[in-house]
C-alpha positions as CSV (number, residue, x, y, z in Angstrom):
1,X,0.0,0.0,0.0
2,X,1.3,3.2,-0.9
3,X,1.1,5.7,1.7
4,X,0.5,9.9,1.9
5,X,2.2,11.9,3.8
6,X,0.5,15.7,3.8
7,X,2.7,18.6,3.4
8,X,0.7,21.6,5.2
9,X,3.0,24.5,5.2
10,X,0.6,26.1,3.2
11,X,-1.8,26.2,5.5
12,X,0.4,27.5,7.7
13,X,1.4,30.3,4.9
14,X,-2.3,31.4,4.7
15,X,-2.3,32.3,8.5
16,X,1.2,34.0,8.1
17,X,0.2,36.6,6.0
18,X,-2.2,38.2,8.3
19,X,-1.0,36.9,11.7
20,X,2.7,36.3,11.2
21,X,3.1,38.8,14.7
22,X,-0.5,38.0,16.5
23,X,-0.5,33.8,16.2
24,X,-1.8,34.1,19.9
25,X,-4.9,35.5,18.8
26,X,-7.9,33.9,19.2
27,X,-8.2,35.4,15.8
28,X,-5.6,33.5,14.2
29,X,-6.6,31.3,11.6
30,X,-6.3,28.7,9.7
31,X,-5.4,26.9,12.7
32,X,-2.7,24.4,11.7
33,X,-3.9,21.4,14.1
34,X,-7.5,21.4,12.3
35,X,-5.8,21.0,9.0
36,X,-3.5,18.3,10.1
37,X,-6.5,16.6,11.8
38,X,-8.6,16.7,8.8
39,X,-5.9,14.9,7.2
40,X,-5.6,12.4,9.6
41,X,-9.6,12.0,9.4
42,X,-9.3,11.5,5.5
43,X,-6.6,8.5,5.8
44,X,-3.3,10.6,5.8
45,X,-0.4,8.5,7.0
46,X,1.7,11.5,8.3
47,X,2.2,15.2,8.3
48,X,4.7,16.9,7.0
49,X,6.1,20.4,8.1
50,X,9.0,22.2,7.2
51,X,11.0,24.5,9.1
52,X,12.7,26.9,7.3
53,X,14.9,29.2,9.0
54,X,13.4,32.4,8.2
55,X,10.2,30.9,9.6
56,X,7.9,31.9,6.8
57,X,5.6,29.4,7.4
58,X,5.6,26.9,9.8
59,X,6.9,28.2,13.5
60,X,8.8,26.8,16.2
61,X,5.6,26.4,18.3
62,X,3.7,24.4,15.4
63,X,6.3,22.0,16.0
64,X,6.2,21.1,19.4
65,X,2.3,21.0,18.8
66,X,1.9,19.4,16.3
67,X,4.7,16.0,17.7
68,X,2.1,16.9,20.9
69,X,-0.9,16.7,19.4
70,X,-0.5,14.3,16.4
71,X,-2.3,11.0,16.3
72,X,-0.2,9.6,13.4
73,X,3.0,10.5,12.9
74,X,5.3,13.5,12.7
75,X,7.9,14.3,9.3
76,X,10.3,17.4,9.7
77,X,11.5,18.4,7.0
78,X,14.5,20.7,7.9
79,X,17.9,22.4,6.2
80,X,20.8,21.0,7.9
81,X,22.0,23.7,10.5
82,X,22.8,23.7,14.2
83,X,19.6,25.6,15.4
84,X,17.0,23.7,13.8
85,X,18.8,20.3,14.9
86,X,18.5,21.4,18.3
87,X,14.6,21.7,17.9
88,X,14.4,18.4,15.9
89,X,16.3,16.8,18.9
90,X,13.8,18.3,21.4
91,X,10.7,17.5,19.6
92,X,12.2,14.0,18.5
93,X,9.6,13.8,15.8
94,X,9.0,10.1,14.3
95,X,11.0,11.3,10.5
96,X,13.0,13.7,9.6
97,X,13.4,15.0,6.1
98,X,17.0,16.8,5.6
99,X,16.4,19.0,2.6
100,X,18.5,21.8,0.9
101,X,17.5,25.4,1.4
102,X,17.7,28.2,0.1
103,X,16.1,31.9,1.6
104,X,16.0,33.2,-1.8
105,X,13.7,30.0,-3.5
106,X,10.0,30.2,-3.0
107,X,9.5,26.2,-2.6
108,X,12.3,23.6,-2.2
109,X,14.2,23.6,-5.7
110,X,15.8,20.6,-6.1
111,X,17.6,17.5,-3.7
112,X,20.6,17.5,-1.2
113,X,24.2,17.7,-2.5
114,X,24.9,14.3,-0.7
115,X,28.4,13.7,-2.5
116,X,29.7,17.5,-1.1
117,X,28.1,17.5,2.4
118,X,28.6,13.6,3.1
119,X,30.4,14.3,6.4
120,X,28.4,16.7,8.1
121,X,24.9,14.6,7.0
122,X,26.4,11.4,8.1
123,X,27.2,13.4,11.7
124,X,23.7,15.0,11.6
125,X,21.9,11.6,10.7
126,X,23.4,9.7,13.4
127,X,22.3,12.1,16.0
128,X,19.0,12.4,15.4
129,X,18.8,8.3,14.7
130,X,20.7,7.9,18.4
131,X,17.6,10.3,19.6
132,X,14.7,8.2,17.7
133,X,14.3,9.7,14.7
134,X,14.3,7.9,11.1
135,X,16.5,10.1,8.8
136,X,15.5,10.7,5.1
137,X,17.4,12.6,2.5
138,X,15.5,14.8,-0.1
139,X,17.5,14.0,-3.1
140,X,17.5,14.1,-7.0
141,X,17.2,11.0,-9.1
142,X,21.2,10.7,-9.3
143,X,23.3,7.5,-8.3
144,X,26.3,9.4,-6.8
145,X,23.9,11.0,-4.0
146,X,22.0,7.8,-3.6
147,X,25.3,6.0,-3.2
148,X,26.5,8.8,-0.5
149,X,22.8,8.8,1.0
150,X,23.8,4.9,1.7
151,X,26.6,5.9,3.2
152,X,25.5,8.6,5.8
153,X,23.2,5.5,7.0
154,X,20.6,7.1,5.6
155,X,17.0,5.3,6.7
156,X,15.4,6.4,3.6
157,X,15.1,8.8,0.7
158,X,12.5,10.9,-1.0
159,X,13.0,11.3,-4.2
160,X,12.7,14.8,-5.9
161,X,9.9,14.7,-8.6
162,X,10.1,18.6,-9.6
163,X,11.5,17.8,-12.7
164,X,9.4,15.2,-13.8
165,X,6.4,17.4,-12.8
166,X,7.8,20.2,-14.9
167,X,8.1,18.3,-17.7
168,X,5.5,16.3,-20.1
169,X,6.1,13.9,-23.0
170,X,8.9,12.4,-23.4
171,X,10.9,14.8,-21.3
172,X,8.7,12.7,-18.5
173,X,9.5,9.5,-19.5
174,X,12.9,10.5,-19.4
175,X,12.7,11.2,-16.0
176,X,10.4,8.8,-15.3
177,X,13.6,6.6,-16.1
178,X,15.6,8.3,-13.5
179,X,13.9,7.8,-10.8
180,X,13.2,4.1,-11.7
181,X,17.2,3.6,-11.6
182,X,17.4,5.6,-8.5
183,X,14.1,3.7,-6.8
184,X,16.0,0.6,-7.6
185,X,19.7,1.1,-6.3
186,X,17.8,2.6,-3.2
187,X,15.6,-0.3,-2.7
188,X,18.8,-2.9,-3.1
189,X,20.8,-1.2,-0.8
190,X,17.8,-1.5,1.9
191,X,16.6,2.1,2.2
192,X,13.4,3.1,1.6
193,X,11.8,5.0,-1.3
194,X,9.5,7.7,-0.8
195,X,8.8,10.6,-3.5
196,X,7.5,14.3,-3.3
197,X,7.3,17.5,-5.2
198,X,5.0,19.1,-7.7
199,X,2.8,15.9,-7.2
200,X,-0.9,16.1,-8.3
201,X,-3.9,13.9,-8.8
202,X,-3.7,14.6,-13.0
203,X,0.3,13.9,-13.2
204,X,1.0,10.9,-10.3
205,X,-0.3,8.2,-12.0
206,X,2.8,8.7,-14.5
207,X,4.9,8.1,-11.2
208,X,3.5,4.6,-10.9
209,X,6.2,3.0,-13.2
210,X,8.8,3.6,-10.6
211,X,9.1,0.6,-8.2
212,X,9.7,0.2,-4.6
213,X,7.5,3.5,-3.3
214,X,6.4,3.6,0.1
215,X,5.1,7.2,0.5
216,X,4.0,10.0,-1.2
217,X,4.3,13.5,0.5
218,X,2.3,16.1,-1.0
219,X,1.6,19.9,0.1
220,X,0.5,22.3,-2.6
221,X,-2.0,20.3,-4.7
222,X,-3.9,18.9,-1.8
223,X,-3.9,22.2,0.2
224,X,-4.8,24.1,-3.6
225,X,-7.6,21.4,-3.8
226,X,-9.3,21.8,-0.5
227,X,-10.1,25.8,-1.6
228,X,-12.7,24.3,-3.3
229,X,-13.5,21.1,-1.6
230,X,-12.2,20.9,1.8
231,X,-9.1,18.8,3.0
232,X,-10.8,16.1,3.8
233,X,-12.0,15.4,0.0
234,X,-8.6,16.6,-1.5
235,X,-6.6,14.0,1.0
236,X,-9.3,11.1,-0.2
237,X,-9.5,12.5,-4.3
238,X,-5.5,11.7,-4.1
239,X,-5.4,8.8,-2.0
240,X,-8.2,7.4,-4.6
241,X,-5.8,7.8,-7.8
242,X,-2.8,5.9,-5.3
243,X,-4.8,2.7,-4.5
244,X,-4.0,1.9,-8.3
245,X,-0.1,1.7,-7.0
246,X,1.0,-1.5,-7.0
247,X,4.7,-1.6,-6.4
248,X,4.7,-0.2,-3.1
249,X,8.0,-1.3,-0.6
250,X,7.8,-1.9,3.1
251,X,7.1,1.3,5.3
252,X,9.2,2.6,8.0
């Protein structure tokens, strides 16, 4: 069974722009754990948050609520730097996503440089596995970074699907090819395979060639989706077109 993981930052980016200095208001809204919760009703496996570190969305506070409050569990996806591994070693949420970042990209842009920063991920991934976390690395469909991602002990990877979402025809099914290489050398070497980025309900059946996935995390289409329909609907519309998945691999 292949399982979703929903990103809500963006709900998180709604309430910013009009209460980014008054969150203690009983004003506040969208409220984050309502979202998360509506997930959860609709048959999400996790939630996903990502704390950036010019907090433009998701706070410190929504993270200590949310590993609080959550009935399912917890993925933090974070940029590898000393302050926001403290939190993540606080909180001790159940995965943890090391991403690149960027202050200057709207959205994550692309996977981890695993071959540069090998040393400091491997250090970073076997603290927060000591504390109880599963590590994941965010990375493109390229066998030199899932190579290094093996070697940092990596628990599992997501692989970036931005490009194959950007691209159509036979620019996908070049791609497309990509990821099934990287899915498989993953997979052999015993990490698991999840997938994210620019993922909808019209584009991710063309992700079902790839073998080995075990979870989907999704954030813009679903939250973009529930404008019109509610979060609850989006979370079941997408989890509908995934049942038809049928090379899923073991989950964490």
């Amino acid at each position: 069974m292949l399982h979703l993981g929903v990103n809500i930052d963006h709900v998180a980016t709604l309430r910013q722009a009009r209460y980014a200095t008054m969150l203690n208001s009983p004003n506040a809204e969208p409220i984050l754990l309502e979202a998360a919760r509506a997930a959860e009703h609709a048959g999400a496996y996790s939630i996903t948050i990502h704390l950036r570190a010019d907090r433009r969305h998701i706070q410190d506070e929504d993270v200590y609520l949310m590993k609080n409050k959550l009935r399912i569990k917890l993925n933090l996806e974070m940029g590898n730097t000393p302050d926001i591994l403290a939190i993540a070693l606080k909180v001790k949420p159940d995965f943890v996503c090391l991403v690149p970042e960027s202050r200057e990209e709207i959205t994550t842009e692309g996977g981890l440089d695993v071959v540069t920063h090998h040393i400091a991920l491997k250090e970073t991934t076997q603290r927060l596995q000591a504390n109880g976390t599963k590590v994941s690395f965010f990375v493109d469909p390229i066998p030199a970074h899932i190579e290094f991602a093996c070697k940092c002990g990596a628990d599992m990877i997501e692989l970036h699907t931005g490009t194959f979402a950007n691209h159509f025809d036979a620019e996908r099914l070049e791609e497309v090819s990509r990821l099934k290489i990287a899915a498989e050398m993953a997979h052999q070497a015993g990490i698991q395979v999840n997938a994210g980025h620019g993922l909808t309900t019209r584009n991710v059946r063309d992700l079902f060639a790839v073998p080995h996935l075990a979870e989907l995390n999704i954030g813009h289409s679903l939250v973009s989706r529930a404008i019109s329909v509610g979060l609850v609907q989006s979370v079941e519309e997408m989890l509908e077109v995934m049942s038809e998945y049928s090379l899923g691999g073991a989950i964490a």
